[in-house]
C-alpha positions in Angstrom: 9.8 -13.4 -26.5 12.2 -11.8 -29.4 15.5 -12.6 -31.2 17.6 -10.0 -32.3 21.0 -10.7 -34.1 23.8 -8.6 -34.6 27.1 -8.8 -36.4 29.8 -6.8 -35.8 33.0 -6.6 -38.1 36.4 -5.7 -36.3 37.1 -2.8 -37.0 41.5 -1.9 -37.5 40.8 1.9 -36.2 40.1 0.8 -32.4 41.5 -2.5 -32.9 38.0 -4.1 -31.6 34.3 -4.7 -32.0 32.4 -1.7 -31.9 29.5 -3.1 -29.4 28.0 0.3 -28.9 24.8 -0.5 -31.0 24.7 -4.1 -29.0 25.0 -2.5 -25.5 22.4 0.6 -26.0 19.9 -2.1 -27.6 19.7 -3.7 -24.8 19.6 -1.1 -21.9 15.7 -1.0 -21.8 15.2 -5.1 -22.2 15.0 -8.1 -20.5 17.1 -10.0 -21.8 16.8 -13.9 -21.4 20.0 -15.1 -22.8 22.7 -14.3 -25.5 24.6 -16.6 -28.0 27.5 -15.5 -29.7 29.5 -16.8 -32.5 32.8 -15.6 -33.7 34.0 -16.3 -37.7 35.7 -14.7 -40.4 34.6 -14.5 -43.9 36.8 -12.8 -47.2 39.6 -12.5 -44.1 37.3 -10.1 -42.2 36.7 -11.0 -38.5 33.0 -11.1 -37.2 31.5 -12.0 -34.0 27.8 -12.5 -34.1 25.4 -12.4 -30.8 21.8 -13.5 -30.5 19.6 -11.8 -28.1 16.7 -13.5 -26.7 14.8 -10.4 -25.0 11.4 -9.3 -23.7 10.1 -6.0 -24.3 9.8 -3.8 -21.2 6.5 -3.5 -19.9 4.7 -0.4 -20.3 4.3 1.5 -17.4 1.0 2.3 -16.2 -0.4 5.0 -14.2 -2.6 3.2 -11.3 -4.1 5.4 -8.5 -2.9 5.1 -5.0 -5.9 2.7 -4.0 -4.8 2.8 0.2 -4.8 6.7 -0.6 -8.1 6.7 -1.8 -9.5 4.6 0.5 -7.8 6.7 3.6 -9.4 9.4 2.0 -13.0 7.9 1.5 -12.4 6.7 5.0 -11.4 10.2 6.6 -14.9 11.6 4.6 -17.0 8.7 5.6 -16.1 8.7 9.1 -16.6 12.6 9.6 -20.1 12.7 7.9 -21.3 10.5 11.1 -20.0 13.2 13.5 -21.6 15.9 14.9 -20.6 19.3 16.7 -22.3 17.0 19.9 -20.5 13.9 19.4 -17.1 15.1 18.8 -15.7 15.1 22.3 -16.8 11.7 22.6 -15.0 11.0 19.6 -11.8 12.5 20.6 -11.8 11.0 23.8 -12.6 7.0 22.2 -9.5 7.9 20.0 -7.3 8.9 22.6 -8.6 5.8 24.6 -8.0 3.4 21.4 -4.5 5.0 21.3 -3.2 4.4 24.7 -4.9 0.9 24.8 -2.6 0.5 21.2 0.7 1.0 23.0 -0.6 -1.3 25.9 -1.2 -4.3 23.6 1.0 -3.6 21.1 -0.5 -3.1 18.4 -1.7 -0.7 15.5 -4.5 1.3 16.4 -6.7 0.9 13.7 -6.8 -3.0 14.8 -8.9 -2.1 18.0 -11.4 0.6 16.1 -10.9 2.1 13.0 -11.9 5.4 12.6 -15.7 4.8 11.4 -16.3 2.8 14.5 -15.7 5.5 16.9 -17.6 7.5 14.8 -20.2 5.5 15.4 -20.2 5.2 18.3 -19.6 8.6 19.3 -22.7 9.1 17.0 -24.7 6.4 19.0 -23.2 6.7 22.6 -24.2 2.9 23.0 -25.3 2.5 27.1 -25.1 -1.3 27.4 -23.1 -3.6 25.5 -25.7 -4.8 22.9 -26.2 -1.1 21.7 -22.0 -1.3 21.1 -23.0 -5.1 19.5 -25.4 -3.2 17.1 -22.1 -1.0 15.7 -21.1 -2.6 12.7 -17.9 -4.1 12.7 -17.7 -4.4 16.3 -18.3 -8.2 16.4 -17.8 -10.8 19.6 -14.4 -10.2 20.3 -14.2 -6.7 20.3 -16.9 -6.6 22.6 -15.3 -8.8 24.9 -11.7 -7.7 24.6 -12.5 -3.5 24.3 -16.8 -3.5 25.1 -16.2 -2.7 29.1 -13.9 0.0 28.2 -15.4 1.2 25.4 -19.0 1.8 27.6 -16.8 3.4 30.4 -15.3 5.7 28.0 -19.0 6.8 26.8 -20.4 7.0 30.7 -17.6 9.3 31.5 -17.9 11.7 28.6 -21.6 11.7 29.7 -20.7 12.6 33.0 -19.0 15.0 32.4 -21.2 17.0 29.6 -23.6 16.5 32.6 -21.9 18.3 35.2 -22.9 21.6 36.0 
């Protein structure tokens, strides 16, 4: 916290207090309160103010951390995919999507983006290969598991069709 005073004489010319130096002082504080205090001396006028301010905090430049993280995300997630498991992938996503708008909510709340990447990766045949996918925990495998395995089965069918 800071105190500032200032006294300003009135001034005949513009019949007034000139309060410009008053007013531009405190344009880039916070100020907490202000006192003032009109009296004359030697038959001048004067009014006096006391500012109680805080500086303005510095601003400082702090990377985007959910842009980061997306980022790391988008790389991490792609590095687990191969030219193989890519259709898979494509179709757990479009799966995770439509099962979104069913239940309402974000997709990244059923499967983020690393999961079906792992999976896709893994192609999991029973539901404790999908347990063994990290982050895929009880209720996910009983809420999604089922639909999750059907999604793999058909994307084997069909790379298995002549």
């Amino acid at each position: 916290m800071h105190i500032r005073i200032f006294t300003l004489r009135f001034s005949p010319v513009i019949e007034g207090f000139d309060d410009g130096p008053l007013r531009s002082f405190m344009t880039d504080k916070e100020v907490l309160s202000v006192r003032e205090h009109f009296f004359t001396a030697n038959g001048d006028a004067y009014w006096t103010f006391m500012v109680l301010y805080k500086l303005p905090r510095p601003k400082v430049e702090t990377p985007d951390v959910a842009t980061d993280f997306q980022e790391k995300e988008k790389q991490d997630y792609r590095s687990l995919l191969s030219d193989e498991s890519m259709p898979l992938f494509n179709l757990l996503r479009e799966w995770r999507n439509e099962r979104a708008k069913t239940d309402a909510v974000p997709p990244y709340v059923i499967c983020d983006n690393r999961r079906l990447a792992e999976i896709a990766s893994k192609a999991p045949k029973s539901l404790n290969e999908l347990a063994a996918v990290e982050g895929i925990g009880t209720a996910k495998l009983t809420k999604y598991g089922k639909d999750i395995l059907a999604v793999v089965a058909s994307a084997k069918a069909t790379v298995e069709e002549p």
